[in-house]
C-alpha positions in Angstrom: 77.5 -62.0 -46.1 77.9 -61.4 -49.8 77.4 -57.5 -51.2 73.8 -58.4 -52.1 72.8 -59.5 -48.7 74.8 -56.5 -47.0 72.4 -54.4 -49.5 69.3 -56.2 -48.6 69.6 -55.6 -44.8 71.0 -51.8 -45.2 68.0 -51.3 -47.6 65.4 -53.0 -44.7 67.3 -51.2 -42.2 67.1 -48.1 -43.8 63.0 -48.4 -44.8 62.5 -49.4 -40.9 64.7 -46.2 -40.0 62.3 -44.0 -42.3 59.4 -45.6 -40.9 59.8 -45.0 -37.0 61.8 -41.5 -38.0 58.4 -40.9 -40.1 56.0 -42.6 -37.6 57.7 -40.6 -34.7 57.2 -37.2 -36.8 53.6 -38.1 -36.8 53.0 -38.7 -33.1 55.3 -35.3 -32.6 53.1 -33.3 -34.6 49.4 -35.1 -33.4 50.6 -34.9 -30.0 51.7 -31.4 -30.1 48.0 -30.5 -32.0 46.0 -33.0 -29.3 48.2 -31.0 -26.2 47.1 -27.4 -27.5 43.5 -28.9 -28.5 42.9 -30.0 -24.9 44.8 -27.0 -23.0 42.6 -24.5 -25.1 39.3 -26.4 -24.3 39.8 -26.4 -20.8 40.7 -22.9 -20.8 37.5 -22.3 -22.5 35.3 -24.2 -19.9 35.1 -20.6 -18.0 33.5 -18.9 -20.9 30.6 -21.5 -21.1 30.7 -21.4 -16.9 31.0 -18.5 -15.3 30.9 -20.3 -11.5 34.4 -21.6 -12.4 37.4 -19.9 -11.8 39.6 -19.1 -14.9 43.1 -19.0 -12.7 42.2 -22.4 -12.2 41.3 -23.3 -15.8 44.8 -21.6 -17.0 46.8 -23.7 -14.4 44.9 -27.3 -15.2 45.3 -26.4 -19.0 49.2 -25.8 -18.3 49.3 -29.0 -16.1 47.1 -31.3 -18.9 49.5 -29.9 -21.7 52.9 -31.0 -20.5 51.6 -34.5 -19.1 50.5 -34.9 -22.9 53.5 -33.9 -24.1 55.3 -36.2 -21.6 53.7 -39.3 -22.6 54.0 -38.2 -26.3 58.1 -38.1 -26.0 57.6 -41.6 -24.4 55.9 -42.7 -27.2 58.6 -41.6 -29.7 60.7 -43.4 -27.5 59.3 -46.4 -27.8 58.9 -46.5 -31.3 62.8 -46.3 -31.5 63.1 -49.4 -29.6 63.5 -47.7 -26.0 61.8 -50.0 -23.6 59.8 -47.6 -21.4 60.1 -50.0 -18.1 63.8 -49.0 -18.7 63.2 -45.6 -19.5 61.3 -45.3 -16.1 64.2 -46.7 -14.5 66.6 -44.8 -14.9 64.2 -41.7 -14.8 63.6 -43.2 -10.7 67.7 -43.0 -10.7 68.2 -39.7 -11.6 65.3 -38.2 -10.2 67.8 -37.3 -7.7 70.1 -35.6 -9.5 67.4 -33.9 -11.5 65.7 -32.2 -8.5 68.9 -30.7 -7.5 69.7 -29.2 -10.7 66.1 -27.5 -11.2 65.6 -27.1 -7.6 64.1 -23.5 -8.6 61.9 -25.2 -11.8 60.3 -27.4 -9.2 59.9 -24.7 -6.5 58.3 -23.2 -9.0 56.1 -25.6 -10.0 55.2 -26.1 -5.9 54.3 -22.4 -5.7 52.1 -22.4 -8.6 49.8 -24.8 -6.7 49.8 -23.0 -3.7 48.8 -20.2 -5.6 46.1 -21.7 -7.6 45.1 -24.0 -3.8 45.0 -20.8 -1.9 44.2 -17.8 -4.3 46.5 -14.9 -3.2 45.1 -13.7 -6.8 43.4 -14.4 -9.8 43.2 -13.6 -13.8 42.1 -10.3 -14.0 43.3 -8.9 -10.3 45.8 -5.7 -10.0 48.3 -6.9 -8.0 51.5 -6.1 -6.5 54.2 -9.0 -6.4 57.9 -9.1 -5.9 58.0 -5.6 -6.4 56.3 -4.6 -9.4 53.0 -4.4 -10.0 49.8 -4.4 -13.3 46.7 -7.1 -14.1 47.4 -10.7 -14.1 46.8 -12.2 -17.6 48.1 -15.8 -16.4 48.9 -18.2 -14.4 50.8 -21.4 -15.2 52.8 -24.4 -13.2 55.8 -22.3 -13.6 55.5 -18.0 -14.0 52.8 -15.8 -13.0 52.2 -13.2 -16.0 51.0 -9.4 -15.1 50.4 -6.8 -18.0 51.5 -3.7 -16.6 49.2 0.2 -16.9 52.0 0.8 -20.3 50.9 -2.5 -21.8 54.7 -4.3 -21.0 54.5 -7.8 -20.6 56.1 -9.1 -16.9 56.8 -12.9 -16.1 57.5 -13.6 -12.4 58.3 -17.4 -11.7 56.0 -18.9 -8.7 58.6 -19.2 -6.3 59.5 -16.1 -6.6 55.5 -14.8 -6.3 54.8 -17.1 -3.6 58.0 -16.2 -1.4 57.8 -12.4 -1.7 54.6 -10.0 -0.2 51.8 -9.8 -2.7 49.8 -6.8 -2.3 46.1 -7.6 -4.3 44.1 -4.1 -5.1 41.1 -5.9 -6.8 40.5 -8.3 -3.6 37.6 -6.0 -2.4 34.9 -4.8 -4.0 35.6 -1.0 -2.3 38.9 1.3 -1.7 39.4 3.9 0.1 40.9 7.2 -2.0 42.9 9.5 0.1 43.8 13.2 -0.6 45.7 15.9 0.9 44.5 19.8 -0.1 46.5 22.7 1.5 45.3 25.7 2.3 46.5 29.5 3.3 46.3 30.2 6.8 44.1 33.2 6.1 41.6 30.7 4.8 38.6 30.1 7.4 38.6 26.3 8.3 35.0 25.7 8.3 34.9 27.3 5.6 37.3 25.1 3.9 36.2 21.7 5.4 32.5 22.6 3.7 33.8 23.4 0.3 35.6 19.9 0.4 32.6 17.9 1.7 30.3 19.9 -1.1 32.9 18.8 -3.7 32.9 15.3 -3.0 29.3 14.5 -2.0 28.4 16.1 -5.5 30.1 12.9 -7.1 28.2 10.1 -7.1 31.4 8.0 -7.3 31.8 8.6 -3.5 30.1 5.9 -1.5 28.2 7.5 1.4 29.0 4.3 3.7 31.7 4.8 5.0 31.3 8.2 5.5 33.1 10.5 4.2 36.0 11.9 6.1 37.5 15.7 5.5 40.1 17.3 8.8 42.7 19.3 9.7 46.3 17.1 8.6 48.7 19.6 9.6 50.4 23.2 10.0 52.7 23.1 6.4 55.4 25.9 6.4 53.1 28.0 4.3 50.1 26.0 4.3 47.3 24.4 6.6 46.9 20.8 5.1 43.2 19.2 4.8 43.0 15.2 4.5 40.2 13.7 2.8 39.0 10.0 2.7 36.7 9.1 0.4 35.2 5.3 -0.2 34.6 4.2 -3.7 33.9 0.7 -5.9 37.6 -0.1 -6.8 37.2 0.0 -10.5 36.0 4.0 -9.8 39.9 4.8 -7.9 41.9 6.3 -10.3 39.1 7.9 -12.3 38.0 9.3 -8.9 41.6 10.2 -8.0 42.3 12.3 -11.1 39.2 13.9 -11.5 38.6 15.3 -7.6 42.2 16.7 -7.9 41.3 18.7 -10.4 37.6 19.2 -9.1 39.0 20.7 -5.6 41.0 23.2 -7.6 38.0 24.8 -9.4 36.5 25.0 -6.6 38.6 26.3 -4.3 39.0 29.2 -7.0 35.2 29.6 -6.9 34.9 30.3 -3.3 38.7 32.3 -3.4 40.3 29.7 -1.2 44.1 30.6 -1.6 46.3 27.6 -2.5 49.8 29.0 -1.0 53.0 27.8 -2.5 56.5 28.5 -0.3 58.2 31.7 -0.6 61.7 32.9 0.0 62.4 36.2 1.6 65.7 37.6 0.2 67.8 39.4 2.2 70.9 42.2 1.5 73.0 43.5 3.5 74.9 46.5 2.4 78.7 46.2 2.4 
């Protein structure tokens, strides 16, 4: 070949080289727009129907994103001359070796859909779940995130959600608020018992069914201890929680109920 026809085939070489690099760019970027397009519609599909779940909207999105995406690197492949019969087989051949090395990526991808199948929790549930706890924002094929009381973002991956004790407060519409109130010993008990029932009945947060439960606890060092149970809607518990605290102690200073602290005796002996 003389220098012009070296030239010739560099230059078409080159021009087809910018083309698939340019082409390939294009499907990268349309591909990347069409993946986010379609995850966001189908997490919108709750919005417009409220009888479907939005866990399961979240997960499907996340699922119908990366199989996009998959078959949008397959196209870049094949625009640089990769067959995609081959491609496929050698992805069969080291499938193997693959699932060894993200043996935790794919356990977390397993638990995801048990999660989403069997519904432990969902977007918007309090939940407690390999130890820590706050309101799940999301659920995807591979991390569950929860948004914690202080606003701090936590990502737990699926296997390790799935595999641990999850503790869901928002599963039932009611909770139960328990309190313990110590009294003195020269305190009537009746006495006592009544000003804690007249508190908490005057709340309306209190659900009447179940009835409301107020006894003895214990004999404290100092103190007799008084045990309330009160029933309220779940989203009511901590508003409930803090202000009967503080409710009890006004009133117990209304009706001169003494709350004892402990105190130490001192004692001297002369030399």
């Amino acid at each position: 070949m003389d220098i012009a026809q070296i030239q010739e085939f560099l230059t078409t070489v080159g021009l087809q080289m910018a083309i698939n690099v340019g082409m390939a760019a294009l499907i990268l970027i349309v591909g990347f727009m069409v993946a986010g397009s379609v995850a966001r519609f189908i997490r919108r599909i709750p919005d417009r129907n409220p009888k479907l779940d939005k866990t399961l909207a979240n997960f499907f999105a996340s699922m119908a994103k990366w199989a996009i995406l998959a078959v949008v690197i397959i196209a870049v492949l094949t625009r640089f001359g990769v067959e995609t019969t081959s491609l496929v087989a050698a992805l069969g051949a080291v499938t193997l070796a693959i699932g060894f090395a993200l043996q935790g990526t794919l356990s977390n991808v397993a638990a995801g859909v048990m999660i989403v199948f069997f519904r432990p929790y969902k977007i918007g549930d309090y939940v407690e779940v390999a130890g820590v706890a706050g309101s799940v924002k999301d659920v995807t094929l591979f991390y569950t995130e929860l948004s914690t009381p202080d606003n701090r973002q936590i990502t737990i991956p699926n296997g390790q959600s799935w595999g641990n004790v999850i503790t869901n407060y928002s599963a039932y519409p009611t909770r139960r608020c328990d309190f313990v109130f110590s009294a003195s010993y020269d305190d009537d008990i009746e006495k006592v018992i009544g000003v804690l029932r007249e508190t908490f009945d005057a709340d309306e947060r209190v659900l009447k069914d179940p009835e409301l439960f107020v006894e003895v606890k214990a004999h404290g060092a100092s103190s007799v201890d008084y045990v309330v149970r009160a029933w309220c809607n779940a989203g009511d518990y901590w508003g409930l929680h803090f202000d009967m605290n503080k409710a009890v102690k006004v009133a117990f200073d209304k009706n001169e109920i003494e709350i004892p602290y402990p105190h130490q005796v001192e004692i001297q002996k002369k030399g």
